[in-house]
C-alpha positions in Angstrom: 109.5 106.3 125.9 109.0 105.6 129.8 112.4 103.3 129.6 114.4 106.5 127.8 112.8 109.3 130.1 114.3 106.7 133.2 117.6 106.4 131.4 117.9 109.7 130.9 116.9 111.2 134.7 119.6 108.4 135.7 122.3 110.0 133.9 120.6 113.7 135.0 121.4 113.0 138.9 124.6 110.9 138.4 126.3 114.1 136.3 124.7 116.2 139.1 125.9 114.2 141.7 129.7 114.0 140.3 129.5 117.8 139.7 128.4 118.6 143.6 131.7 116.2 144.7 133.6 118.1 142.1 132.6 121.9 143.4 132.9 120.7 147.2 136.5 119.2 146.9 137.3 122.5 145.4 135.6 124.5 148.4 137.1 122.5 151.0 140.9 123.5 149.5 139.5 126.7 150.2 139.0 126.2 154.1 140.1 123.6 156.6 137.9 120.6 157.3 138.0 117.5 159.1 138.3 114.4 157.8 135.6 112.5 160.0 133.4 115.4 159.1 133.8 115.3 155.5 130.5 113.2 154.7 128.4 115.5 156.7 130.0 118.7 155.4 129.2 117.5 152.0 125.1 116.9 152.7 125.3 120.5 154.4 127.0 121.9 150.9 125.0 119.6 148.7 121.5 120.9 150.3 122.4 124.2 149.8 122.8 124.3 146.5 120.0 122.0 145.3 118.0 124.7 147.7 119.4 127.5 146.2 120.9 128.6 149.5 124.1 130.2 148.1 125.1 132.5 150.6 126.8 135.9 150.2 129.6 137.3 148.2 132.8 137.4 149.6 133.3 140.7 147.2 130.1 142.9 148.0 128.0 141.3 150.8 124.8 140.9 148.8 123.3 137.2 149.0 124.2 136.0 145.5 120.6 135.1 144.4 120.3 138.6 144.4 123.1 139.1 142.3 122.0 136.3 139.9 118.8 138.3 139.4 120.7 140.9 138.0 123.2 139.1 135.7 121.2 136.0 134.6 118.6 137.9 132.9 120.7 139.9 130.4 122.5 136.6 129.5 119.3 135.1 128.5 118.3 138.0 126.8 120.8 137.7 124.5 121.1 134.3 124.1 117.3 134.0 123.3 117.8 136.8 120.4 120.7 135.5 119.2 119.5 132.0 118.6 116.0 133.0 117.5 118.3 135.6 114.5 120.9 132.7 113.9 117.9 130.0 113.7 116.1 132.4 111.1 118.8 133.1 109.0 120.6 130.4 109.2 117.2 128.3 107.9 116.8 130.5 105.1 120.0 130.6 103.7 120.7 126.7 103.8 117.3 126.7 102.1 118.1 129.1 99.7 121.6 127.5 98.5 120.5 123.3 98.8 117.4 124.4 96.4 120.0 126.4 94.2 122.6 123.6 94.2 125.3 124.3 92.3 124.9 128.0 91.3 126.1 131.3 92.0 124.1 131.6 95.0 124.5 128.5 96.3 128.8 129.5 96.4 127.8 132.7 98.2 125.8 130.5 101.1 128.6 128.1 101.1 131.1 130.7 101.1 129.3 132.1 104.2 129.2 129.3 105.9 132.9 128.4 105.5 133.7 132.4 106.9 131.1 132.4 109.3 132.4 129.0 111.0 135.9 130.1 110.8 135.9 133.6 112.2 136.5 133.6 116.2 133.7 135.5 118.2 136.4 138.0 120.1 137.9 139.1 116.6 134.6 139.6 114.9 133.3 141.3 117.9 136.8 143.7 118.1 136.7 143.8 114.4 133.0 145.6 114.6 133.9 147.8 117.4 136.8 149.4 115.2 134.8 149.5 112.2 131.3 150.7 113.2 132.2 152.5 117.2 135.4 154.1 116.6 135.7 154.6 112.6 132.0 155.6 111.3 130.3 156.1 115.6 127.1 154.8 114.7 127.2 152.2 118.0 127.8 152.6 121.4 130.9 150.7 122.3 129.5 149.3 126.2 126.7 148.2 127.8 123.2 147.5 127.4 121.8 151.1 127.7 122.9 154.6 127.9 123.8 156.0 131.9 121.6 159.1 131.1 118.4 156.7 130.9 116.6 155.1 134.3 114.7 152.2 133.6 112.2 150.9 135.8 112.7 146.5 136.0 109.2 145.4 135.5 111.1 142.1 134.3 114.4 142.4 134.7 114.6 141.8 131.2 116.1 144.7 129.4 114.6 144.9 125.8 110.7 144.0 127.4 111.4 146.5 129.8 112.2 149.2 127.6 109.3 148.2 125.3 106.7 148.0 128.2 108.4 151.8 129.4 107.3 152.8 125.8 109.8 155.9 125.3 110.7 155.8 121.1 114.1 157.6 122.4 114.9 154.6 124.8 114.0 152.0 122.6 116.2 153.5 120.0 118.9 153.7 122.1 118.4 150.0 123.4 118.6 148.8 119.9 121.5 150.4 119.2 123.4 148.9 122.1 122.2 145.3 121.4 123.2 146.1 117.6 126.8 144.6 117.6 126.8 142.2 120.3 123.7 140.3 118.7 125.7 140.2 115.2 128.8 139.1 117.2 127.2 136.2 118.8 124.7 135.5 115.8 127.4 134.6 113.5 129.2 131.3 114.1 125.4 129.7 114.7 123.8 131.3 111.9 126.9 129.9 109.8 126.1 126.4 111.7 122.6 126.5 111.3 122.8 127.0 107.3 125.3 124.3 106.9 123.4 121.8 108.5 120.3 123.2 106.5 122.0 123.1 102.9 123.4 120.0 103.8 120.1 118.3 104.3 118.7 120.3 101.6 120.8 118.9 99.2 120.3 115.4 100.1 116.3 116.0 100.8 116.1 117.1 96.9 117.4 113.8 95.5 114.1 111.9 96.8 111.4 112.0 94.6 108.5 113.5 96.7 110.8 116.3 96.3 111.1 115.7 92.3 107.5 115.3 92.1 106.5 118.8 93.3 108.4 120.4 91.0 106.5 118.4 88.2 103.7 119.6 89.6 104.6 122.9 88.8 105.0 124.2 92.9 107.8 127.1 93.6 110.8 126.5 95.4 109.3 129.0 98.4 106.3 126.4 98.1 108.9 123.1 98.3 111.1 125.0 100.9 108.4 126.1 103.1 105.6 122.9 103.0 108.4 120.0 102.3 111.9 120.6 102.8 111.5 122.8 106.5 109.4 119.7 108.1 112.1 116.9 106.9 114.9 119.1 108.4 113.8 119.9 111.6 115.0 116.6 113.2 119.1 117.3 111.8 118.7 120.7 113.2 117.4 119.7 116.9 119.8 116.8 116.9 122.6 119.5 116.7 121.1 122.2 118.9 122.5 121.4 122.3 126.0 121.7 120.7 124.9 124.7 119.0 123.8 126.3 122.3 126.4 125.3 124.4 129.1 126.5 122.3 126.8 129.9 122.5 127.1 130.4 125.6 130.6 129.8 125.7 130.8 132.7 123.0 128.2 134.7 125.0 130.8 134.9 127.6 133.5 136.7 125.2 130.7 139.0 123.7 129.4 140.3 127.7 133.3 140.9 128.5 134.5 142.7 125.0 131.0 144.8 125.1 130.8 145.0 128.8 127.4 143.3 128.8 126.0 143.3 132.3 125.7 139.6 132.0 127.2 136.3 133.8 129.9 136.5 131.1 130.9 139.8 132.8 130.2 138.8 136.4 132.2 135.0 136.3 134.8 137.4 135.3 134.7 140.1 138.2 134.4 137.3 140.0 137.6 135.3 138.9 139.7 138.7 139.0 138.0 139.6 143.0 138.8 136.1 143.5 135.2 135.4 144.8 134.8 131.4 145.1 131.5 131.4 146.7 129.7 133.3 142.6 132.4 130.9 141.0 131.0 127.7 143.0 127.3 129.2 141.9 127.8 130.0 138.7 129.1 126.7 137.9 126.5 124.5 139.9 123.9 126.7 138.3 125.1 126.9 134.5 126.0 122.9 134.8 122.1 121.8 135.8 121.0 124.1 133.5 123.0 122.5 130.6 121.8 118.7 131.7 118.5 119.9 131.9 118.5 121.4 128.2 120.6 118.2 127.2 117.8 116.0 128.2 114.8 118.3 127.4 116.2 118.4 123.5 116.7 114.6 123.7 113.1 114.3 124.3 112.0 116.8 121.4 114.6 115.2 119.0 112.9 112.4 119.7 109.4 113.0 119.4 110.7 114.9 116.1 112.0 111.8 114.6 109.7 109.7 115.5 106.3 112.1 113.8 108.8 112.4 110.9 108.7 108.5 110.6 105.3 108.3 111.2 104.3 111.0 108.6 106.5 109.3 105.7 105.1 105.5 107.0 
């Protein structure tokens, strides 16, 4: 395990270190530098980012850790739900159709599956807009709250900061907002997360521990709950730094079509103001935070596989 954590710290600071040369070749074709004081230049740009000395915008002035305060938080927000509802569902339903194999219910999960995967996040996300802000105006179209409400940021957390304020009227409202841009982003991974289930599922019930609980007499919530979720869990965190990454991609359509105060929204103001300095940022920041989650699931898929071993040796 020592030898795999070293491996895997090794790859951590090569990536990081190729991604520093990467962002400081493109900020020197921004300004002029010499060549003898390239080397130098490149510690000075290095150490500020692994010290989270940014600087300021170009755009508004404010030091951008400020400004990641702001943004980063709704990002995670939604992320967090939207992987904790497409984990959930997605479970359940490949559950659901690999114990029903075969029948009506099972073509229904499939079928889901198959649309789910297919459907791109900005058409979805357009298509529910139409359907449920302009046609039947049960959602608000923008944001992440209503203008006519002032909430205090105890966290800077939107939904825990509306629950902590405690006004029913304010909650409401928050739920309503998060309504369509959670579904939006929940569905490709919830699609994702009951293929992989059913598939497993399927192949889980062909071995005969399975076989002999249902001699026994248990119910398939029984089997699904005490045999088949435990012996599935190491497909599923095997595929969950795809799964997240290709989130957050789609995170980054969902902030911009429902003008979601998030780092979707802000890499985009950003791009449009022309602002390299948040570009730079976001990029050095969103990059160690994806080789940190690669290797941080490597570990628990892992220790996953190996208990799952141990348990069936």
């Amino acid at each position: 395990m020592i030898e795999f954590l070293v491996k895997k710290l090794e790859l951590f600071f090569i990536t990081l270190f190729i991604l520093t040369l990467i962002l400081f070749w493109a900020h020197i074709r921004l300004g002029d530098v010499e060549i003898n004081k390239i080397v130098p230049e490149y510690i000075h740009y290095a150490g500020n980012l692994v010290t989270f000395n940014f600087g300021n915008s170009t755009e508004s002035g404010m030091p951008i850790i400020e400004e990641m305060k702001l943004f980063f938080p709704p990002t995670i927000e939604l992320l967090l739900l939207s992987l904790a509802v497409s984990f959930c569902f997605g479970i359940f339903l490949g559950i659901v159709g690999g114990l029903n194999h075969h029948s009506v219910l099972d073509k229904c999960v499939y079928g889901f599956c198959l649309l789910g995967s297919s459907v791109p996040v900005y058409w979805s996300a357009q298509i529910f807009i139409l359907l449920f802000c302009i046609y039947i105006k049960i959602f608000p179209t923008t944001g992440n709250i209503s203008m006519l409400y002032d909430v205090p940021r105890y966290s800077g957390f939107m939904v825990i900061d509306v629950f902590i304020q405690g006004n029913n009227e304010i909650i409401i409202d928050m739920l309503k907002h998060l309504t369509l841009p959670l579904i939006s982003l929940s569905l490709v991974p919830c699609a994702t997360f009951a293929r992989i289930t059913r598939r497993a599922t399927i192949n889980l019930t062909q071995n005969y521990f399975i076989k002999a609980a249902y001699c026994r007499g248990e119910s398939r919530f029984d089997i699904g709950i005490h045999h088949v979720l435990r012996n599935i869990l190491p497909d599923i965190v095997q595929k969950l730094n795809i799964i997240i990454c290709n989130l957050y991609s789609s995170c980054i359509l969902v902030e911009v079509i429902f003008d979601w105060p998030g780092t979707g929204l802000w890499i985009t103001q950003s791009i449009n103001n022309s602002d390299g300095r948040i570009i730079e940022t976001t990029t050095f920041v969103l990059g160690t935070s994806f080789l940190l989650l690669n290797i941080t699931l490597d570990i628990l898929s892992t220790l996953v596989i190996n208990r799952t071993r141990l348990t069936h040796g």
